[in-house]
N, CA, C and O of each residue as an XYZ file, in Angstrom:
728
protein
N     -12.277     36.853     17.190
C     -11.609     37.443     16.046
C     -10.155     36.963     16.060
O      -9.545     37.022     17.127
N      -9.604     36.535     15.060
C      -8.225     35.942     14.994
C      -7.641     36.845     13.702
O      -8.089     37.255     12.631
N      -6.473     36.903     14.382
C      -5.704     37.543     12.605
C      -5.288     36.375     12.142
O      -5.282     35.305     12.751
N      -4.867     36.632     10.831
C      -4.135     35.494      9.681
C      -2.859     36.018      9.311
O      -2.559     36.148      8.125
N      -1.989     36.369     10.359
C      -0.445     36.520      9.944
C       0.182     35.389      9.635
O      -0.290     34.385     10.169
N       1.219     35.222      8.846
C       1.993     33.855      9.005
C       3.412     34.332      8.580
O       3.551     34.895      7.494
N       4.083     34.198      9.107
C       5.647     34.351      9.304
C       6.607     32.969      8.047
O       7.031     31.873      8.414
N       6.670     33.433      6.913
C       7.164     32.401      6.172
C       8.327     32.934      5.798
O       8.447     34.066      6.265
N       9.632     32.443      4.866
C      10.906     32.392      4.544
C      10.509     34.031      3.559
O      11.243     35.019      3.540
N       9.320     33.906      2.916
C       9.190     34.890      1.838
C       8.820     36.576      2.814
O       9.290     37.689      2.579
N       8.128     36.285      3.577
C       7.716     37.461      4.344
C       8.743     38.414      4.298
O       9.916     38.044      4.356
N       8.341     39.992      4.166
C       9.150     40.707      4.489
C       9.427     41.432      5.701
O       8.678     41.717      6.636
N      11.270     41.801      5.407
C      12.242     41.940      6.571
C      11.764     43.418      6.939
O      11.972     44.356      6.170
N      10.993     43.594      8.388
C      11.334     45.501      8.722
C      12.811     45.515      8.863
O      13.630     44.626      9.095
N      12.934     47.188      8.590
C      13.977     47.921      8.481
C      14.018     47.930     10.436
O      13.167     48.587     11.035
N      14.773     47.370     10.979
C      14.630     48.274     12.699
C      14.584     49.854     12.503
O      13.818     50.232     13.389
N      14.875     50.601     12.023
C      15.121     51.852     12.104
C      12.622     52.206     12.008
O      12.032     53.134     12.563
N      12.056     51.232     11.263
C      10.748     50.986     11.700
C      10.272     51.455     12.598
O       9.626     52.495     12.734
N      10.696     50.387     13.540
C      10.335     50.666     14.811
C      10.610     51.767     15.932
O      10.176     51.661     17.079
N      11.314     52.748     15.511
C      11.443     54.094     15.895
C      10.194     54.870     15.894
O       9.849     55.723     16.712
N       9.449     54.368     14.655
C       8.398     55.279     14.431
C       7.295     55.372     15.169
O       6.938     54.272     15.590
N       6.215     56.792     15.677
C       4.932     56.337     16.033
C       4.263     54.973     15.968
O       4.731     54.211     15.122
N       3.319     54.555     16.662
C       2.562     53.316     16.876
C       2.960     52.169     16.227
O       2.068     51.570     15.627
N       4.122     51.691     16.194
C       4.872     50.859     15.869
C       5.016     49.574     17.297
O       5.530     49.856     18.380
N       4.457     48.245     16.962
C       4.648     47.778     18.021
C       5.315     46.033     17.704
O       4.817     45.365     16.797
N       6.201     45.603     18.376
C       7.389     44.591     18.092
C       6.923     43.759     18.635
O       6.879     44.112     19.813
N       6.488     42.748     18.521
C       5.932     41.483     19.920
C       6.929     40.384     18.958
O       6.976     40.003     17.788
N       7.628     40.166     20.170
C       9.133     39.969     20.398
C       9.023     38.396     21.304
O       8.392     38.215     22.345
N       9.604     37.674     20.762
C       9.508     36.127     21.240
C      11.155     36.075     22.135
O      12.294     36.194     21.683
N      10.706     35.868     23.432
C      11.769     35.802     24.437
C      12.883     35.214     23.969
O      12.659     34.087     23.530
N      14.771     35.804     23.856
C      15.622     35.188     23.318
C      15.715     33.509     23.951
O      14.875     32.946     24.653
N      16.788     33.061     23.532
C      17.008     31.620     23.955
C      17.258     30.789     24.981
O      18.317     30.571     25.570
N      15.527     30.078     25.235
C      16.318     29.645     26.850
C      15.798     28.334     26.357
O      14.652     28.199     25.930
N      16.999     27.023     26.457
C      17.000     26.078     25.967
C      15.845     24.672     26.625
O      15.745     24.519     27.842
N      15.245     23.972     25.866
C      14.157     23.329     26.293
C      13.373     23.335     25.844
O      13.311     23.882     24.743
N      12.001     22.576     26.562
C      10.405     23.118     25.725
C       9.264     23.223     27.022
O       9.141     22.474     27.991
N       8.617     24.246     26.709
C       7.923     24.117     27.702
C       7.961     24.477     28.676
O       7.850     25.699     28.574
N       8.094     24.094     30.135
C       7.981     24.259     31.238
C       8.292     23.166     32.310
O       7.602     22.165     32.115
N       9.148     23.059     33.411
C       8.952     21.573     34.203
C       7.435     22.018     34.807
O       6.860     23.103     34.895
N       7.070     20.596     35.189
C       5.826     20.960     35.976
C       6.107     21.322     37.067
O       5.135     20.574     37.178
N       6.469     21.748     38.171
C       6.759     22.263     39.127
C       6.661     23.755     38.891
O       7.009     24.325     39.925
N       6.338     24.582     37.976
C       6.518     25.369     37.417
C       5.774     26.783     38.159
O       4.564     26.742     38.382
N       6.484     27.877     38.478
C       5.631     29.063     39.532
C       6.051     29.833     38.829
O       7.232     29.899     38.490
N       4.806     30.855     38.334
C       5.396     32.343     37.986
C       6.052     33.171     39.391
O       5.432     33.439     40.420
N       7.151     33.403     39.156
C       7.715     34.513     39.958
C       9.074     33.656     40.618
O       9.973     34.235     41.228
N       9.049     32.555     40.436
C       9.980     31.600     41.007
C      11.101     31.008     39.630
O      10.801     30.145     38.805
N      11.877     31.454     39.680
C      12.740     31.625     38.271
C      13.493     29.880     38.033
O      13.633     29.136     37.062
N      13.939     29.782     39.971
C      14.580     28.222     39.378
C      13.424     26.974     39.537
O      13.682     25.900     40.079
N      12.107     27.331     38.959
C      11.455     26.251     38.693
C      11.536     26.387     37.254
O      11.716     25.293     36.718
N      11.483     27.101     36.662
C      11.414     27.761     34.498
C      12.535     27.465     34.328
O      13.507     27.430     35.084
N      12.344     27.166     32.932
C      13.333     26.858     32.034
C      13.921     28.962     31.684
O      13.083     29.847     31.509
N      14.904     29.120     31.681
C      15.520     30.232     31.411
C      16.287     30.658     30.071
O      16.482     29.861     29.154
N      16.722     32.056     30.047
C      18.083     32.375     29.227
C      19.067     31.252     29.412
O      19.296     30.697     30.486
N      19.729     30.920     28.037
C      20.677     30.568     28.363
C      22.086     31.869     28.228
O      21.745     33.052     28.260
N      23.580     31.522     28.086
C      24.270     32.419     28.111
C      24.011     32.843     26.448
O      24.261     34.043     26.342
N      23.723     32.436     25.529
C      23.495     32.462     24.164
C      22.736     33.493     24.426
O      23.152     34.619     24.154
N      21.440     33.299     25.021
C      19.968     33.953     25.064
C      20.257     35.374     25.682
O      19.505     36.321     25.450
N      21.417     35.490     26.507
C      21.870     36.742     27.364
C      22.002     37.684     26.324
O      21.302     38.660     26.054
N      23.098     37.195     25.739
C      24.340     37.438     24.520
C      22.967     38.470     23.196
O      22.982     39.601     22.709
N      21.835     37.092     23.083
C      21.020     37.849     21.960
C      20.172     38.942     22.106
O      19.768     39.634     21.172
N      19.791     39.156     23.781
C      18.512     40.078     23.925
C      19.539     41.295     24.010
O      19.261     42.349     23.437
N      20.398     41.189     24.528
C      21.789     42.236     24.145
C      22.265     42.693     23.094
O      22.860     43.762     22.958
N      22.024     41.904     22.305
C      22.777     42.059     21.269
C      21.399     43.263     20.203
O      21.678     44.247     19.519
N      20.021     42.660     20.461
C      19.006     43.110     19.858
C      18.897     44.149     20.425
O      18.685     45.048     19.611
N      18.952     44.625     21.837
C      19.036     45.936     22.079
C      20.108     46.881     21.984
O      20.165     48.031     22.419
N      21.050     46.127     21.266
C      22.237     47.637     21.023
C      21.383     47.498     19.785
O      21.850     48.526     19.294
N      20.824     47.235     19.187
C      20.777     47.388     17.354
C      19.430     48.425     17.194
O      19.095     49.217     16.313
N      18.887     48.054     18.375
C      17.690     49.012     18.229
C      17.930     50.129     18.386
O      17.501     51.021     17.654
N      19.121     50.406     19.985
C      19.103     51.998     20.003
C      19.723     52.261     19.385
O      19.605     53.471     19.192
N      21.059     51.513     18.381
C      21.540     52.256     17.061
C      20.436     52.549     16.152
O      20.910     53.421     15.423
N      19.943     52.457     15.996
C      18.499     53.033     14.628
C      17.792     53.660     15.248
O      16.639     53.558     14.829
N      17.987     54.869     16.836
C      17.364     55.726     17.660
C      16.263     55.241     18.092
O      15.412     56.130     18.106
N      15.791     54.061     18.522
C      14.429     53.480     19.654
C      15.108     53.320     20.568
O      15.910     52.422     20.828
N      14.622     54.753     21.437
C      15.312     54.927     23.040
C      13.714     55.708     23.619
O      13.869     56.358     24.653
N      12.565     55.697     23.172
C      11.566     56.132     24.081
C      10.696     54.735     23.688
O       9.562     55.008     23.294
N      10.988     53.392     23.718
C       9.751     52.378     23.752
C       9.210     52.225     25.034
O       9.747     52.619     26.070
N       8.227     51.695     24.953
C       7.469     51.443     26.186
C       7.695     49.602     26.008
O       7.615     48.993     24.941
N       7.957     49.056     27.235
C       8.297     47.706     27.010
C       7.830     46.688     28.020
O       8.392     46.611     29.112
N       6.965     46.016     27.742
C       5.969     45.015     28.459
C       6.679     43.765     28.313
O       7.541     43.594     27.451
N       6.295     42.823     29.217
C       6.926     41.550     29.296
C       5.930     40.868     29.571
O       5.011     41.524     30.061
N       5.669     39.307     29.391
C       5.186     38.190     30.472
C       6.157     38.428     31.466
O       7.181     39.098     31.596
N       5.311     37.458     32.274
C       5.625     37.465     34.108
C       6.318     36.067     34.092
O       6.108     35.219     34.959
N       7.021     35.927     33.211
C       7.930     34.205     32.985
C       9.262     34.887     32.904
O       9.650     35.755     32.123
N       9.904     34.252     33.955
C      11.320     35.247     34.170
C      12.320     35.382     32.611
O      13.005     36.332     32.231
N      12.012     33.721     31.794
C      12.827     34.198     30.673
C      12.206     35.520     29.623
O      13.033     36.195     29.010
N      11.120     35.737     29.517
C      10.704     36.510     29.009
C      11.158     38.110     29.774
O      11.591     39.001     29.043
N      11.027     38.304     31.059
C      11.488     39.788     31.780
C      12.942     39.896     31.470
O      13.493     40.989     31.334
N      13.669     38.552     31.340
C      14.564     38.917     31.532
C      15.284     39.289     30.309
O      16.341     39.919     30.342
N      14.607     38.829     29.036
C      15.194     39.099     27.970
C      14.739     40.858     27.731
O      15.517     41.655     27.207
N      13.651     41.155     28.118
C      13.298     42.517     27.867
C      13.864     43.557     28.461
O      13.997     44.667     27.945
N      14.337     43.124     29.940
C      15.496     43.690     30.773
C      16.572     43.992     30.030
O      17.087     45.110     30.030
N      16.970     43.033     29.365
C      19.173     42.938     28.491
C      18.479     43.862     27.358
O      19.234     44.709     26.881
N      17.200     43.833     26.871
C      17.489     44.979     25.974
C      17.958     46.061     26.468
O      18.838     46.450     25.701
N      17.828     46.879     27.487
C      18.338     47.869     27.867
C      17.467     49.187     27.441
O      17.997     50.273     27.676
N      16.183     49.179     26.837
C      15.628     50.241     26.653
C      14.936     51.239     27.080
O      14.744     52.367     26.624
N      14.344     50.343     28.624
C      14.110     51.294     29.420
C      13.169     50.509     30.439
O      13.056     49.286     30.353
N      12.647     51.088     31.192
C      11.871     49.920     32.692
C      10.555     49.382     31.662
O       9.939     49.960     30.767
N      10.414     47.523     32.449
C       9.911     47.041     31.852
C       8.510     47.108     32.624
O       8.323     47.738     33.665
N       7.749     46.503     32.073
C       6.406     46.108     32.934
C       5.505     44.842     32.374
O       5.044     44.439     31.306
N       5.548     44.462     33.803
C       4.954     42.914     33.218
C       3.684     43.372     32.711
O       3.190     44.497     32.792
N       3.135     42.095     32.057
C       1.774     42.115     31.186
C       1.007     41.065     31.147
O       1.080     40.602     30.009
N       0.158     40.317     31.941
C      -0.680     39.193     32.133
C      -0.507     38.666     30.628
O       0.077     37.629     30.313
N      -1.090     39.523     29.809
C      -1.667     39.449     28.270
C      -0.717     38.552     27.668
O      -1.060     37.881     26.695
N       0.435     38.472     28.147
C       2.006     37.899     27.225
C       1.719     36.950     27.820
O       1.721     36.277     26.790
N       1.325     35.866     28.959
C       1.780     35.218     29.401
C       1.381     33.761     28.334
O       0.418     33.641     27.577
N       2.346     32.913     28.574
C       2.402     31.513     28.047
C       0.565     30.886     28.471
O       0.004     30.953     29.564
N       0.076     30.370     27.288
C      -0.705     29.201     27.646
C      -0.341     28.211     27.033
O      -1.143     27.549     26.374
N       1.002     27.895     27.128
C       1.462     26.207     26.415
C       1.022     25.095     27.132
O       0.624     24.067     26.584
N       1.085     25.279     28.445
C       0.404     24.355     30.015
C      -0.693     24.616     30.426
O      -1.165     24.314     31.523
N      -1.293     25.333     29.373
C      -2.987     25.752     30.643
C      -3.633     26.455     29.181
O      -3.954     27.604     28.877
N      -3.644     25.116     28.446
C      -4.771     25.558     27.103
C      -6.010     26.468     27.557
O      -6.447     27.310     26.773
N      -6.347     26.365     28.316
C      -7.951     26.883     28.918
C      -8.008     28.423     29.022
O      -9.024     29.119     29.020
N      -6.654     28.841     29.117
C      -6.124     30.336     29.390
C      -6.161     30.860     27.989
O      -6.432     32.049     27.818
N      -5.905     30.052     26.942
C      -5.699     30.724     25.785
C      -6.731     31.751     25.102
O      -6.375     32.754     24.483
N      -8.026     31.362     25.303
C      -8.694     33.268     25.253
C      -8.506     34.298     25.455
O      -8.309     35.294     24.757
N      -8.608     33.911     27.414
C      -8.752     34.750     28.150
C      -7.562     35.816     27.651
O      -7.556     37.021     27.400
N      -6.620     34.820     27.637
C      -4.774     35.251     27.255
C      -5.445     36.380     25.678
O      -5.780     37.542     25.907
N      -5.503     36.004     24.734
C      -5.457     36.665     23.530
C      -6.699     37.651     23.725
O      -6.782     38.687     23.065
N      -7.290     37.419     24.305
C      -8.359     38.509     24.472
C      -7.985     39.948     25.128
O      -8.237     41.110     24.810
N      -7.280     39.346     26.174
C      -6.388     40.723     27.134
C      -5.512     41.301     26.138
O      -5.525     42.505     25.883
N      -4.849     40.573     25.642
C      -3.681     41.476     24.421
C      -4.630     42.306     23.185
O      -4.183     43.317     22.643
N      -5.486     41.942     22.962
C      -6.428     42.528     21.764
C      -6.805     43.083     22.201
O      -6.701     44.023     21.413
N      -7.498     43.607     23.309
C      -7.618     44.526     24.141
C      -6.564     45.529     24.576
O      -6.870     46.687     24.860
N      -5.546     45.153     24.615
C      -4.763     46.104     25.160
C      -3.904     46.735     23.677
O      -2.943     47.497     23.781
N      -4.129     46.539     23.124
C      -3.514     46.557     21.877
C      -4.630     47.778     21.064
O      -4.180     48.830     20.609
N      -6.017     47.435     20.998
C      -6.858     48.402     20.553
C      -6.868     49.424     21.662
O      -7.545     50.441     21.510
N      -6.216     49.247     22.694
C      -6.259     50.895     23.263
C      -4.465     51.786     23.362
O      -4.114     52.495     24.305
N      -3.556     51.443     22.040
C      -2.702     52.006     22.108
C      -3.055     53.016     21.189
O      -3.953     52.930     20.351
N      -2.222     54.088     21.406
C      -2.906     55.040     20.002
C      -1.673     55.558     19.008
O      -0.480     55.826     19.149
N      -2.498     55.547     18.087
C      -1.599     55.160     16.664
C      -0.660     56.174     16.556
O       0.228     56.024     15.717
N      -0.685     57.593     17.519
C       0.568     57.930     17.059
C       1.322     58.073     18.860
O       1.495     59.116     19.491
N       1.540     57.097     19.162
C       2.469     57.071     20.764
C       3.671     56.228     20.619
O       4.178     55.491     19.774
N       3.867     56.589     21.616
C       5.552     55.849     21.300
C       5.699     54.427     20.808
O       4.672     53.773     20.984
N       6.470     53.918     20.367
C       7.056     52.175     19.861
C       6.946     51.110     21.221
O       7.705     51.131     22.190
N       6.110     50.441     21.068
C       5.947     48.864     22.191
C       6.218     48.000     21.770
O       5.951     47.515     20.670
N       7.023     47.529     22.897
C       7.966     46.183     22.809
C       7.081     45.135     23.944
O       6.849     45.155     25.153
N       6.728     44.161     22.681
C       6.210     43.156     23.778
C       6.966     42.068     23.776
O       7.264     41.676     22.647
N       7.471     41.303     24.879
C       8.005     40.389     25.033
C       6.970     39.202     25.439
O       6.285     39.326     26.454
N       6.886     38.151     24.689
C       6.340     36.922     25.176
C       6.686     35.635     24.554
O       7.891     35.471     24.364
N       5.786     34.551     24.143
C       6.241     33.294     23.981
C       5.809     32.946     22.588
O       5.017     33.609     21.918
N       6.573     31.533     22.116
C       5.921     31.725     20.978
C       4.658     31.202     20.617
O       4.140     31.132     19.503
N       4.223     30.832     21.768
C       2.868     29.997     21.665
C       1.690     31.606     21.245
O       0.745     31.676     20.460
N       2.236     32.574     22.068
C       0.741     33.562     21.969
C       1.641     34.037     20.441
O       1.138     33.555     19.426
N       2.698     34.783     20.255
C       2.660     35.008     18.683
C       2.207     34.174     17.865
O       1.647     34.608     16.858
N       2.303     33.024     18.034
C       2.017     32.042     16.903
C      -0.075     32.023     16.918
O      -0.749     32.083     15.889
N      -0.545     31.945     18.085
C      -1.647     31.579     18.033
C      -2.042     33.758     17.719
O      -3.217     34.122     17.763
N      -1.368     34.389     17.560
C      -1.887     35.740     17.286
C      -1.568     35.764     16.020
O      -2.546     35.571     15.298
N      -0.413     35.953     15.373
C       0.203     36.132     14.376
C       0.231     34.813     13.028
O       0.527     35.035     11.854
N      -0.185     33.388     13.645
C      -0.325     32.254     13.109
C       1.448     32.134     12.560
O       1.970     31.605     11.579
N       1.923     32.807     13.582
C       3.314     32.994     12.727
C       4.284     32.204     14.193
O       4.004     32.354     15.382
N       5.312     31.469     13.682
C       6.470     30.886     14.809
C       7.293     31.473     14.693
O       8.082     30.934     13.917
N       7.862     33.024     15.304
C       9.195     33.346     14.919
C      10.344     32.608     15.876
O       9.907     32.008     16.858
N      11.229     32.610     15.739
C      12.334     32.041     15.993
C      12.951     33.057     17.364
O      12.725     34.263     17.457
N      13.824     32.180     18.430
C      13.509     33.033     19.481
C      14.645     33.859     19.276
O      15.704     33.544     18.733
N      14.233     35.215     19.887
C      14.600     36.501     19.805
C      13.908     37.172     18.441
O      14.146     38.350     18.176
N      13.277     36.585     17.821
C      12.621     37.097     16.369
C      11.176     37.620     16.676
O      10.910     37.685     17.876
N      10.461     37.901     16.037
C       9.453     39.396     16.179
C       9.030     39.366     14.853
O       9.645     39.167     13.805
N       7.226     39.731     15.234
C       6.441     41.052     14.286
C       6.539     41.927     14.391
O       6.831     42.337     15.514
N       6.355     42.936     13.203
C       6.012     44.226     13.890
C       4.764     44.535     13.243
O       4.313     44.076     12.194
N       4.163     45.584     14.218
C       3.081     45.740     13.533
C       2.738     47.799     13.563
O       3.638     48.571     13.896
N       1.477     48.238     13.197
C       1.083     49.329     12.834
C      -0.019     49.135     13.853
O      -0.839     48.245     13.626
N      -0.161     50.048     15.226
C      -1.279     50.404     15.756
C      -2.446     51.399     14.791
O      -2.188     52.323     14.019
N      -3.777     50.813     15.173
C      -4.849     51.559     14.355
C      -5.864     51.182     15.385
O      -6.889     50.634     14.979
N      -5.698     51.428     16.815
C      -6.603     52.039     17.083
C      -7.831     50.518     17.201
O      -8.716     50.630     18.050
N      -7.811     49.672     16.649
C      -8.503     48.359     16.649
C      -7.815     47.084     17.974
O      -7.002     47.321     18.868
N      -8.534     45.712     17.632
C      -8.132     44.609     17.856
C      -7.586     43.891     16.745
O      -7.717     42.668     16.768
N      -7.047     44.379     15.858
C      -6.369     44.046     14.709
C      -5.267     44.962     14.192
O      -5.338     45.317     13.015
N      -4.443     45.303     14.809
C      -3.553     46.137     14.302
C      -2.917     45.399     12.660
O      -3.043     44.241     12.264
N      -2.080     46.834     11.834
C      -1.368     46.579     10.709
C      -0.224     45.566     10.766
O       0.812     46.151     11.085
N      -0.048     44.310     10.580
C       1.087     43.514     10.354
C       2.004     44.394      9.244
O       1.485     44.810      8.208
N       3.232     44.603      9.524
C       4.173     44.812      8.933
C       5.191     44.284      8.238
O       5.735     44.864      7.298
N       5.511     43.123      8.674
C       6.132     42.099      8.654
C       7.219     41.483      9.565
O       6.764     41.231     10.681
N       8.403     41.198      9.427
C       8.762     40.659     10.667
C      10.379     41.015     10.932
O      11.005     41.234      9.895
N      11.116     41.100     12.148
C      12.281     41.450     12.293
C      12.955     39.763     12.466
O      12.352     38.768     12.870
N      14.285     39.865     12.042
C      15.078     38.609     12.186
C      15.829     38.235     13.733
O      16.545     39.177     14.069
N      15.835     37.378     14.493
C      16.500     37.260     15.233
C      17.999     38.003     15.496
O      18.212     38.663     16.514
N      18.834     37.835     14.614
C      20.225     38.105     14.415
C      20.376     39.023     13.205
O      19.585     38.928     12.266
N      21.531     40.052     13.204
C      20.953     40.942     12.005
C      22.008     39.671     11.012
O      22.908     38.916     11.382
N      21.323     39.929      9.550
C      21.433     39.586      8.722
C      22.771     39.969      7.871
O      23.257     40.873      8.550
N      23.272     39.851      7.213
C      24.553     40.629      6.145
C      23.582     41.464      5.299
O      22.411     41.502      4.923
N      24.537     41.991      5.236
C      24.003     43.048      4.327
C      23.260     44.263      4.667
O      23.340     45.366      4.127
N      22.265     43.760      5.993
C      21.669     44.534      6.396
C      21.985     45.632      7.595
O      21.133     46.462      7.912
């Protein structure tokens, strides 16, 4: 089962103040750590083999978590991949202890994972319940894109509506950086 989200210029902007609400869940593309990919030398849990935050990328997952707890999301529950740029961007949000999540992890280097990978998140996703607190998932943009068919831009995000399925409500999408006006 695949959803058909797609993240285009026209899509509409959530309000953050959104994501405050019951079963509201953000899967959140790790802020900016410059590069592509991975070196091959590459170990989960071993940070100076990964490509990382840069000081930009510090600056944004910071910056996204003061904006959230200004619009009162201070009880999320917040999952990460086990790819240090990803913990670590979910960390600078500041919202509260993180916990890694197999389900997030990158299959940009290990196509073969990519089921297994989206299968665990659809799974874990049909057992949130639609009215519990706001989840913040942090991962890459390879699994949003191959979930959401959508590339957000890093530090940028879906949000979606838990229901209880392997298809939750797409909502539409939050911007990296807040916007004017907004």
């Amino acid at each position: 089962m695949s959803l058909s989200f797609a993240a285009r210029g026209d899509d509409p902007a959530v309000p953050l103040d959104e994501l405050a609400k019951p079963g509201r869940v953000l899967m959140l593309r790790h802020a900016n750590a410059p590069g592509y990919g991975d070196p091959p030398n590459f170990v989960i849990g071993d940070c100076s083999t990964q490509r990382n935050l840069d000081a930009s990328g510090r600056a944004q997952a910071r910056q996204l978590g003061a904006r959230l707890r200004a619009v009162g999301l201070t009880n999320a529950r917040i999952f990460s991949s086990q790819w240090c740029r990803a913990l670590e961007t979910a960390r600078l949000l500041n919202l509260g202890p993180v916990e890694s999540l197999p389900a997030l992890n990158s299959f940009f280097a290990r196509p073969d994972d990519r089921r297994k990978t989206l299968d665990a998140l659809r799974a874990f996703l049909a057992s949130l319940p639609v009215d519990g607190p706001p989840v913040i998932l942090v991962t890459h943009q390879v699994v949003i894109n191959a979930f959401t068919e959508a590339a957000p831009p890093s530090g940028g995000g879906s949000v979606f509506q838990t229901n209880e399925s392997q298809t939750p409500v797409w909502l539409g999408v939050i911007p990296s950086e807040e916007r004017e006006g907004s």
